[in-house]
C-alpha positions in Angstrom: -9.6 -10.4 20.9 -11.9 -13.2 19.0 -9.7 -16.1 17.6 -11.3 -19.0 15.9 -14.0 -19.3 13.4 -16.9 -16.9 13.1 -20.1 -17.7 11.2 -22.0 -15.4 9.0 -25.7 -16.1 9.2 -28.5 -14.9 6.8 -31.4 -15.8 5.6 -30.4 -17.8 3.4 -27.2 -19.5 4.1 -25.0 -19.9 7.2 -20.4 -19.0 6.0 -17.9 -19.9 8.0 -14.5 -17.9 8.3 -12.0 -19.9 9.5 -9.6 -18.5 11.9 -10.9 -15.2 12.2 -8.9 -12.7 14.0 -9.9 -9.2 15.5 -6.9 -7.5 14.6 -5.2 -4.2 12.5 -3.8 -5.9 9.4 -1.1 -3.8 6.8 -1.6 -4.4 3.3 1.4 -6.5 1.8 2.1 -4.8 -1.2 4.2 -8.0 -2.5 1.6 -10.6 -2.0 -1.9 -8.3 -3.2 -2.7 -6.8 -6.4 -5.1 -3.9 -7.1 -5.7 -4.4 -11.2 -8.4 -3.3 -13.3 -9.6 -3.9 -17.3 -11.6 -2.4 -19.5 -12.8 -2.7 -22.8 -10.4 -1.6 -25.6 -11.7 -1.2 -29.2 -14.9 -2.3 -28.4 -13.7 -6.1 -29.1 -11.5 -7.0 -26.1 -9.9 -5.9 -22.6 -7.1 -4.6 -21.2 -5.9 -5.3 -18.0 -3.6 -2.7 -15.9 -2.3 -3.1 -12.6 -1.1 -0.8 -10.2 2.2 -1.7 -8.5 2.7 1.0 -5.5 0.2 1.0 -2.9 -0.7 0.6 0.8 -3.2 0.3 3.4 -4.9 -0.9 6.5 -7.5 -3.6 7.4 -9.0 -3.5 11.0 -11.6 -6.8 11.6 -13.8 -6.3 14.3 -15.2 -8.9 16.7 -18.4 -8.5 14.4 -17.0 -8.5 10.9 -19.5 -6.1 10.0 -17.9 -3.4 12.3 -14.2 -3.6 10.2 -12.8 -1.1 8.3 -10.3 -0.3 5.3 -8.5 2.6 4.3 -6.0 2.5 1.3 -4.0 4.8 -0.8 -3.0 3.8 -4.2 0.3 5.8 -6.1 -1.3 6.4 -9.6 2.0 6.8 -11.5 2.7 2.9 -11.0 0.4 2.2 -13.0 1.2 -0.9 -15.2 -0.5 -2.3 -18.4 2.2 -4.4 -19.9 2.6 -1.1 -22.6 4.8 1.6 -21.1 3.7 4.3 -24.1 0.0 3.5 -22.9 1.1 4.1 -19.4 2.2 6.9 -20.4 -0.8 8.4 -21.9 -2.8 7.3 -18.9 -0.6 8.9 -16.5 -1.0 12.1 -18.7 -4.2 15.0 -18.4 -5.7 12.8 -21.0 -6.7 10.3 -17.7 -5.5 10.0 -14.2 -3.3 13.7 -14.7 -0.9 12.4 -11.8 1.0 15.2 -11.9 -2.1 17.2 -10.5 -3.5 14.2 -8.8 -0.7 11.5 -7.7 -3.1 9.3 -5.3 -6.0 7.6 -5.4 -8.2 6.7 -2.5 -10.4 4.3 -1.1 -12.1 4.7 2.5 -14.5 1.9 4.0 -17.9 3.5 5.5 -20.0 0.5 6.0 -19.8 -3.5 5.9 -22.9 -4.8 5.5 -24.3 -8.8 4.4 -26.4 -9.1 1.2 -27.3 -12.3 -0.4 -25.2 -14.0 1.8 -21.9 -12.3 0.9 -20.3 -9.6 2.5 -20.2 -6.2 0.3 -18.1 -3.3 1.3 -18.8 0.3 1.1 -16.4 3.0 0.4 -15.3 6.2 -0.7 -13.4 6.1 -3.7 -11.4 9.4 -4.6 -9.8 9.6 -8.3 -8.6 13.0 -9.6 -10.6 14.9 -7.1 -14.0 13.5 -6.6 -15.3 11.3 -4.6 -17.9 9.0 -5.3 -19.5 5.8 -3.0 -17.8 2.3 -4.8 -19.7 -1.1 -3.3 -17.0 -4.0 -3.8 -18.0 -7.5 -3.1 -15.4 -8.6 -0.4 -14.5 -12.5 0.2 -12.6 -13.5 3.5 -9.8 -16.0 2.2 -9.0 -17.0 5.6 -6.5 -16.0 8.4 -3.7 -17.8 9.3 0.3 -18.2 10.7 3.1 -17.2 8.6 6.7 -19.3 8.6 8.1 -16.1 9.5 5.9 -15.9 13.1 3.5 -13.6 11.8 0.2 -14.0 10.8 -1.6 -13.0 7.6 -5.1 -12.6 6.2 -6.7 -12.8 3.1 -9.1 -11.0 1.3 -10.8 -10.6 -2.8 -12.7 -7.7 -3.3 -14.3 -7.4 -7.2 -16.5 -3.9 -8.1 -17.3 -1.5 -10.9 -16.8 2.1 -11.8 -17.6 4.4 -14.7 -14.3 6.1 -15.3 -16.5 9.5 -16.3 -17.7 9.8 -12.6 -14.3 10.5 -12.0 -13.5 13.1 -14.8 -11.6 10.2 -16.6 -13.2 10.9 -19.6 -10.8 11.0 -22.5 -11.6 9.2 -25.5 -11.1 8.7 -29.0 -14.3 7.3 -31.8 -13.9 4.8 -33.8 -15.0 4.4 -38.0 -17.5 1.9 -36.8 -18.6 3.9 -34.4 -17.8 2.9 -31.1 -14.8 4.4 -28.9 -11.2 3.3 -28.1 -11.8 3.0 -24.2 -15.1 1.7 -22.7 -16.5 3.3 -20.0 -17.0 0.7 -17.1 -14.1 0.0 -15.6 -13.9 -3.7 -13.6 -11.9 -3.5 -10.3 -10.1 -7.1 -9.3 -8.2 -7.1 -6.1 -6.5 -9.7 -3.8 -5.2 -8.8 -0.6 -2.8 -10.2 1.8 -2.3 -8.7 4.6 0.2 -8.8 8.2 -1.3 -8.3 11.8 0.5 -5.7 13.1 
């Protein structure tokens, strides 16, 4: 077990994590958020979140040897607009009665530019596809309850027709209702187990 700080050194640039921890870690559902936008009428963005998931974080002595695994329900999703929820739970998008979860399964941690970048399976309605996410260590650290947590952000980018989410509707000036690149936000706290 490795307690302390580790330092991440590149080329380029030398990051210190403070209080690293080799350790299995369980996803606190309460203190993390897995959200998303896209762009909506071709003029803004929309910004969903989904409220029911869980997972598992396991940091390695070498950070680059960790792993991730998490299951998100698809039926919480949450826009702020429960008629759009509704359609997007629908066979228009995510079809949830077909397809309740979605999936994401770390193969690979690797350093680029300096940062760290995680690689993944992602798994939405059936097919999977590899997702990058750029992952930031927030640090690790005691809870008041005698416990102690860890902190991640992870940011990446899908095409939601890579994933047969393809529904859409024009519009008279010709764009569509619902862009294609969907923008994947997600901050992570998570309990040693």
């Amino acid at each position: 077990m490795l307690s302390g700080v580790i330092t991440l050194t590149s080329a380029m640039t030398e990051t210190a994590v403070p209080g690293y921890e080799a350790a299995t870690w369980n996803i606190d559902p309460i203190h993390s958020e897995v959200g998303f936008s896209v762009r909506h009428m071709m003029v803004s963005k929309v910004r969903g979140r989904f409220t029911n998931f869980s997972g598992q974080i396991v940091t390695a002595d070498d950070p680059t040897q960790s792993s991730v695994t998490a299951e998100i329900d698809l039926s919480s999703i949450n826009t702020g607009q429960e008629q759009r929820d509704a359609h997007i739970r629908s066979a228009d998008f995510f079809e949830v009665e077909t397809y309740p979860t979605m999936t994401y399964k770390s193969t690979a941690i690797r350093v680029e530019d300096g940062e760290y970048v995680l690689d993944g399976d992602l798994t939405l309605k059936g097919v999977t596809k590899s997702v990058p996410l750029r992952l930031e260590l927030n640090g690790f650290g005691p809870d008041p309850y005698g416990g102690v947590r860890a902190g991640f952000t992870a940011t990446g980018e899908i095409n939601r027709s890579d994933f047969n989410v393809s529904f859409n509707a024009p519009l008279s000036n010709g764009g569509v209702v619902v862009g294609e690149k969907v923008t994947l936000q997600l901050e992570i706290e998570a309990v040693k187990a």
